[in-house]
C-alpha positions in Angstrom: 55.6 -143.9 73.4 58.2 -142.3 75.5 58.6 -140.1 78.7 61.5 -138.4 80.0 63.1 -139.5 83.5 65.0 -137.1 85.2 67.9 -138.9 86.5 70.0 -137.0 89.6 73.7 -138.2 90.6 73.7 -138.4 94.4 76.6 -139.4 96.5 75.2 -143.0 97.3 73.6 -143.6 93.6 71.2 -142.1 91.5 67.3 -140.8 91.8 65.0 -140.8 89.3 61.7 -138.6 88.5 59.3 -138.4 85.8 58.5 -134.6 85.7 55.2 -135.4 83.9 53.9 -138.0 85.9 54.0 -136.7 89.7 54.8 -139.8 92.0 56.6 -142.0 89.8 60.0 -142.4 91.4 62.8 -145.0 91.6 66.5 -145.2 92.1 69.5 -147.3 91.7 72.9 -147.7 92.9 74.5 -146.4 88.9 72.8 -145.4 85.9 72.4 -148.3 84.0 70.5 -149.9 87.0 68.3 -146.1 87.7 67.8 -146.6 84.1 66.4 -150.2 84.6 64.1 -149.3 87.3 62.8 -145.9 86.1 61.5 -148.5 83.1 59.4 -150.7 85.5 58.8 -147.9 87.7 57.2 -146.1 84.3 55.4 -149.1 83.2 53.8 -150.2 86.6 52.2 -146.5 87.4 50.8 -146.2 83.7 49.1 -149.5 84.0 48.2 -148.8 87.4 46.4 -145.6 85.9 45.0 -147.2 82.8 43.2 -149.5 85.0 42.1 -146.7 87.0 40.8 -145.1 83.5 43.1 -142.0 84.5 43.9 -139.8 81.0 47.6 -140.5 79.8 49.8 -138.2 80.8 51.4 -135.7 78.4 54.9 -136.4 77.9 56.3 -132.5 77.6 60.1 -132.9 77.8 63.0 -134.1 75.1 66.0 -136.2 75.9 69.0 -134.3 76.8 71.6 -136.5 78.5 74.1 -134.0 79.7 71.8 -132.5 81.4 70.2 -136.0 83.2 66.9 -136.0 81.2 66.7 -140.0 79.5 64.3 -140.9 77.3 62.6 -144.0 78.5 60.3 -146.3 76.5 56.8 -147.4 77.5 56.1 -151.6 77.2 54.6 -151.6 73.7 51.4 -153.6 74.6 50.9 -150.9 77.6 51.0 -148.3 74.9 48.9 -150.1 72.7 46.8 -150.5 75.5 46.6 -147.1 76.4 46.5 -145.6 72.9 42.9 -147.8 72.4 41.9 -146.3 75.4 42.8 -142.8 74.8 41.0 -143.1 71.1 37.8 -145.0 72.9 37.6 -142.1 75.4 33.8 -140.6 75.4 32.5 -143.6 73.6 31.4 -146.7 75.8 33.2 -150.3 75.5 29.5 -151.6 74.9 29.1 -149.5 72.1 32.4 -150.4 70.5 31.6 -154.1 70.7 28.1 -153.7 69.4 29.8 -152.0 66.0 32.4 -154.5 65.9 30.1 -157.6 66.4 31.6 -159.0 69.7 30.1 -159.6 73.5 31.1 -157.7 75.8 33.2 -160.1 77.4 35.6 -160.5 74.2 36.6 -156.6 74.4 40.3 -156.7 76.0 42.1 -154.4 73.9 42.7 -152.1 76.6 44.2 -155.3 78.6 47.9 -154.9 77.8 48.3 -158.8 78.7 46.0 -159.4 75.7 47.1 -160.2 72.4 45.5 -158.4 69.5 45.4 -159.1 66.2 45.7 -156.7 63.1 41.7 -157.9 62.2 41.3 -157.1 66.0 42.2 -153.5 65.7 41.2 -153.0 62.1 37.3 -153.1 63.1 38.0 -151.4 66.2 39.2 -148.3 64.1 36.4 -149.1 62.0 34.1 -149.0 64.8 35.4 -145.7 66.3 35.2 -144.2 62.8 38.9 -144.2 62.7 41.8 -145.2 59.8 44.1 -147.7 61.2 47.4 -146.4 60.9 50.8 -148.3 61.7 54.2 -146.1 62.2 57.8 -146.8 62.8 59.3 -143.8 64.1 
C-alpha cells in the first residue's frame, strides 16, 4: 500500500503534501530527510484515522519523480491493519469473533502493534466469507 507525497523544493529545504489525504504535511531540510518524514508523517495520520474508524483514503496519483510526486510506502502491519478493517467494514467485530470462535477481547487484527498469524487471518477471511489471498507486487 502506497500513496504519493508531493514533494516541493523551497529555498530553505523541501515541503511535503499528500494530495489524497488533506492535512498530512511534513518537511525537511533535503530530500532524502522530506522523504524520511513524509514516511512517519504518512504512517502516524493513517493510524491516527484507523483508530478513529475513518475509511482509508483513496490513493489516486502515480509516482512521477521529475515532476516531485514520490511514492511512499505504508508500515506493512498499518496496512494489514487497515486492509482488515476496510474488508470488516458493515459487519461488527462481535460478529467476526463469534464465526471465528474467539472472545471479544482476543480480536486485535485491526491493532497494527499485533502480530497475526496466517491461522489468524485464515478464519477471519473465513468468517467474512472471504478467500485469503497473499500477493507480492
Amino acid at each position: 500500500m502506497e500513496y504519493i507525497a508531493k514533494i516541493n523544493h523551497e529555498e530553505d529545504g523541501f515541503t511535503v503534501e499528500f494530495p489524497d489525504i488533506p492535512g498530512c504535511n511534513t518537511c525537511g531540510d533535503s530530500l532524502e530527510e522530506a522523504l524520511t518524514m513524509a514516511k512517519d508523517a504518512l504512517d502516524l495520520i493513517l493510524e491516527v484515522k484507523l483508530e478513529d474508524k475513518d475509511p482509508l483514503p483513496q490513493s489516486t496519483l502515480t509516482e512521477d519523480q521529475k515532476n516531485g510526486f514520490y511514492a511512499i510506502q505504508v508500515n506493512g502491519r498499518l496496512a494489514l491493519a487497515y486492509t482488515i478493517f476496510e474488508a470488516r467494514r458493515g459487519k461488527s467485530a462481535a460478529s467476526i469473533c463469534k464465526k471465528m470462535g474467539i472472545a471479544p477481547q482476543q480480536y486485535k487484527l485491526e491493532d497494527p502493534k499485533a502480530g497475526i498469524t496466517f491461522a489468524t487471518l485464515e478464519k477471519f477471511a473465513k468468517a467474512i466469507g472471504k478467500k485469503l489471498e497473499i500477493k507480492f507486487v
